[in-house]
N, C-alpha and C positions, 0 to 999 in steps of 0.2 A: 678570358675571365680572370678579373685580378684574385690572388694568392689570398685577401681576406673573404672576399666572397666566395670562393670555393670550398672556405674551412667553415663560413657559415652555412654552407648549403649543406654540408656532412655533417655538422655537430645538430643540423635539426630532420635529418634523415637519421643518424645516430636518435633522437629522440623518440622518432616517430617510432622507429621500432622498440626501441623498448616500452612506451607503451601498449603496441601491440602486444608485446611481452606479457608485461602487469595485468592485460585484461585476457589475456589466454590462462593466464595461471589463478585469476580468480574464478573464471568460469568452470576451472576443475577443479576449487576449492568447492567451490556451491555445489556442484554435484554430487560432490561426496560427504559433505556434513549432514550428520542425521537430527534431520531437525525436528520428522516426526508429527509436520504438520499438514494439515489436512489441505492446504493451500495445492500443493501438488506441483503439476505443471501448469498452473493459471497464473504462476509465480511469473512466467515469461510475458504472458499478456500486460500484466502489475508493470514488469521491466520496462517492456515497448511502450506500453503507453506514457513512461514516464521518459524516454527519447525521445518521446514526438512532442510530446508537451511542451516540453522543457521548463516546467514547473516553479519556481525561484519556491516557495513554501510546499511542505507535504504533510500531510499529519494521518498516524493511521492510531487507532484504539484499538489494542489486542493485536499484543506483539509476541507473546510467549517465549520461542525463543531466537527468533529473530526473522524464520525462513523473507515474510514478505520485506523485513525492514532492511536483510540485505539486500534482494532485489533491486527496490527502490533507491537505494543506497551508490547500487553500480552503477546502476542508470545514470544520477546526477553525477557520480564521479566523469564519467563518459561525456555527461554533457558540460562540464568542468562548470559548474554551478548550483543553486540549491542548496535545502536541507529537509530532513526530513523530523517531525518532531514524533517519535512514539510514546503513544501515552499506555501505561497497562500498570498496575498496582505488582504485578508477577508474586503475586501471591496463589496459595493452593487453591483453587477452586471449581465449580463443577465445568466451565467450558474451558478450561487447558486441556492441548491436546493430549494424547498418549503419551499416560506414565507421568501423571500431572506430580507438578513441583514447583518451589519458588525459581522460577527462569530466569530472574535479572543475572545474576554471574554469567549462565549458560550463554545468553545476547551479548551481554558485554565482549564477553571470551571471542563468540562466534565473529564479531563486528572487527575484534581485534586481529583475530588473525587472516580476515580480509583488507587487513588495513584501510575500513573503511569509517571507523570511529567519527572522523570531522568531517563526516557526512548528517551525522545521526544527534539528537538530543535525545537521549533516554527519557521520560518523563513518567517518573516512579509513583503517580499517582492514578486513582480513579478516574475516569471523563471526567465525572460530575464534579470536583475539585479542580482539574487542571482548568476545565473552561472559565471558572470564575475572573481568572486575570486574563483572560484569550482576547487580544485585539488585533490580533492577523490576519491580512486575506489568508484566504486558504486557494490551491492550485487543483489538488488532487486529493481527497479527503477517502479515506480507505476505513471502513465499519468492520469490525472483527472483531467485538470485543463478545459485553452480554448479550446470548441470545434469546433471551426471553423479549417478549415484542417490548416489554416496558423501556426495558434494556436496549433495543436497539433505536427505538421510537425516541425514548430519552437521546440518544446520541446524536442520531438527525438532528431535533429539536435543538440541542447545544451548540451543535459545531456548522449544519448547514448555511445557518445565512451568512456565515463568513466566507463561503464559495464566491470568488469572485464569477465574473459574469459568463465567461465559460469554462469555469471549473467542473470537474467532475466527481461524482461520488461514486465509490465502488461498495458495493456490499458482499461479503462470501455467506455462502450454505443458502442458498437463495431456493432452490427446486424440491428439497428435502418433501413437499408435500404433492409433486407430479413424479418426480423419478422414481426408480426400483430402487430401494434402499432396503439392504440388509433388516429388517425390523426388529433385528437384535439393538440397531445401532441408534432406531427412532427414541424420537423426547417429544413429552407431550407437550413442555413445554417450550419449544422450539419456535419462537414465535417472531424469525427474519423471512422467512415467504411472506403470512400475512400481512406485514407491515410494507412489504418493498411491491407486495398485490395494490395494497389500498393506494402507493404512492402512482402508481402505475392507473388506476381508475381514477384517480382525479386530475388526473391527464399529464404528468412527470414522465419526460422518454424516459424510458428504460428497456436497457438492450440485454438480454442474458444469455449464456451462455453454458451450456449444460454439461458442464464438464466438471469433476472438482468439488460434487454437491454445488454446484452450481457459484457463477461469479456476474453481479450484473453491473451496471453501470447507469448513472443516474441522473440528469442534470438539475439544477437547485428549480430553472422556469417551468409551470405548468405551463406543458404546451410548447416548451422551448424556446430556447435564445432566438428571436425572431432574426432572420437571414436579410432584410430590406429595410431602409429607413421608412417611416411613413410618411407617405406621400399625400397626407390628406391635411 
């Protein structure tokens, strides 16, 4: 083995591990920032699925203070591509999680000291604002913002048909009206079941998972990205 190929075999084993390094040391970042959000451990699902993806566009509404936008964030770092656009106004209002407050510093901070920033586009506005210029595929479209049905209905309606052909949509608090839920913690008007039901009865896979107040997944075809050319 010639004397330069040897040094290049070490200086990319030298790399290899230290990003093993970099992605051990943020995985015990994420576990210890208190982020307070109701995402939970569905946060890992959010991750994997954005591994396997591999996504080039991501856009999620309702970011607060950052739990899913790191997630996502690791993933494309990991899969050394992508971005992700978070849209949330991070103003005070009634769906921030615990101990509500303007979040943008709190995400920005969080992202930073993941050094995950030039993963992420903050996008400091409304859905209903930021869509007006929105001409992106989208890869993996993540709903978390208003949950009132207008509010969530509204966000499909805006951002859905930019899902490319097997892109997928995630909605959270999905089950809030089948699970045992605290009924200190219910809203009446709460209105992401009924909307991600109706999408679900006019024939939209959707897969849920009842963990988390629940986390489902959505594809844009009724009926589904058909699996065969037609053959007729």
């Amino acid at each position: 083995m010639s004397i330069g190929l040897s040094k290049l075999l070490k200086a990319r084993s030298y790399r290899a591990v230290a990003n093993v390094v970099r992605r051990g040391y943020r995985f015990g970042q994420l576990q210890h920032i208190p982020f307070f959000s109701g995402v939970g451990d569905s946060a890992w699902v959010i991750y994997g699925l954005v591994r396997a993806l591999k996504p080039a566009v991501c856009v999620e509404i309702g970011s607060a203070r950052g739990k899913s936008a790191c997630f996502i964030a690791q993933a494309l770092q990991e899969n050394d591509k992508g971005k992700l656009y978070a849209i949330d106004p991070h103003n005070v209002n009634a769906w921030n999680d615990v101990g509500s407050e303007d979040t943008f510093g709190v995400m920005s901070g969080n992202l930073r000291k993941l050094n995950l920033s030039h993963r992420v586009e903050i996008v400091r506005k409304t859905s209903t604002v930021a869509a007006v210029e929105w001409n992106v595929p989208i890869d993996l479209l993540f709903i978390d913002g208003d949950h009132t049905y207008e509010g969530v209905r509204n966000d499909w309606d805006l951002f859905s048909p930019h899902l490319t052909k097997f892109g997928v949509a995630l909605f959270h608090d999905t089950i809030w009206e089948v699970a045992e839920v605290d009924e200190q913690f219910r809203r009446k008007n709460m209105g992401v079941p009924s909307f991600v039901e109706e999408l679900r009865r006019a024939g939209f896979p959707v897969i849920t998972l009842p963990r988390d107040c629940g986390l489902s997944m959505v594809q844009k075809a009724a009926g589904g990205v058909p699996l065969k050319k037609d053959e007729g």
